[in-house]
N, C-alpha and C positions, 0 to 999 in steps of 0.2 A: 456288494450284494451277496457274493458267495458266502462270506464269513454271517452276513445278517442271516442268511438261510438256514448255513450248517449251525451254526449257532444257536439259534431255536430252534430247528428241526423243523422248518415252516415247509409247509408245503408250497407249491410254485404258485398259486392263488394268492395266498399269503406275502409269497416273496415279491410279486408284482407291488400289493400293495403298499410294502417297503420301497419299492424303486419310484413309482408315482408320490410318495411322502417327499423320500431322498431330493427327486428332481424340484419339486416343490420350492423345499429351501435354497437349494442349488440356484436357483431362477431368481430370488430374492432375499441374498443373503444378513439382510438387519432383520430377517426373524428366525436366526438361529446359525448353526456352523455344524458341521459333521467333524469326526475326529479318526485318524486310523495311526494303531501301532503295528509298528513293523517288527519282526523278530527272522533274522537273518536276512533280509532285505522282502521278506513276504507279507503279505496282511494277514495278523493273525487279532486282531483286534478293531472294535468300532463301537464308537458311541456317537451321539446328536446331543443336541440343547438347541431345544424353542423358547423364542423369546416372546412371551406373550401378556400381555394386562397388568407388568410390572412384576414379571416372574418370570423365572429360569426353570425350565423343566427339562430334566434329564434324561433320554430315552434311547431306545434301544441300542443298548449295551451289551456287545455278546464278544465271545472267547473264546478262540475254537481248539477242544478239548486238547490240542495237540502243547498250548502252549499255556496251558492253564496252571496253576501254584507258582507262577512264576514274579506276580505282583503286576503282571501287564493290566490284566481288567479295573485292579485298584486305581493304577494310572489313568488308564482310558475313563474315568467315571470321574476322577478328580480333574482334570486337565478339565473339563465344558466349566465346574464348578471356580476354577479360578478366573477361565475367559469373563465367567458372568461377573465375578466382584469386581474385574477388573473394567465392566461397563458401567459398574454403578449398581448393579441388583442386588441386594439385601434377604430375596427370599428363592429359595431354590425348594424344587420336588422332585424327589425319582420316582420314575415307576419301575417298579420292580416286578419280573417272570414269577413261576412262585419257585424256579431252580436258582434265582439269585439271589431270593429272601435273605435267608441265612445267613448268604457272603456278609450283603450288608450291615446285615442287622448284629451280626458278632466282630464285624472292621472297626477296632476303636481310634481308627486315625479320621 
């Protein structure tokens, strides 16, 4: 949750809303997975994928500035997207902040 927070800069309103999603999947894990990288044994990264009406949806994604250009975020956003091919899903979506647009949108892996 800290990294989801600091990450977007969500306010604690915000963050709850995060942790009641998180617990969500946590509680019933065949509609989706959470993911964390570690960098020096700390979490400095997180992503999700829900799995829903024959689609993989990849969400919230964050990095926390400390450990960012390092290619961990790239990992963190790839890693839901292999779980999924490797369940069988064929069609995947991100939603992207609009401070992650650009990562994505210029990543040509």
């Amino acid at each position: 949750m800290k990294v989801l927070k600091e990450g977007f800069e969500a306010t604690d309103e915000v963050a709850n809303g995060f942790r009641i999603i998180n617990e969500a999947i946590l509680n019933r894990p065949e509609y989706g997975t959470h993911f964390l990288a570690r960098l020096d044994g700390e979490v400095v990264a997180v992503s999700s994928v829900i799995y829903l009406a024959g689609v993989a949806g990849i969400y919230n994604v964050a990095t926390l500035e400390k450990a960012r250009g390092k290619g961990i975020g790239t990992a963190i956003t790839k890693q839901p997207l292999f779980e999924a091919k490797s369940k069988g899903y064929q069609l995947a979506i991100l939603h992207s902040s609009d401070l992650g647009f650009n990562i994505y949108k210029n990543n040509k892996t």
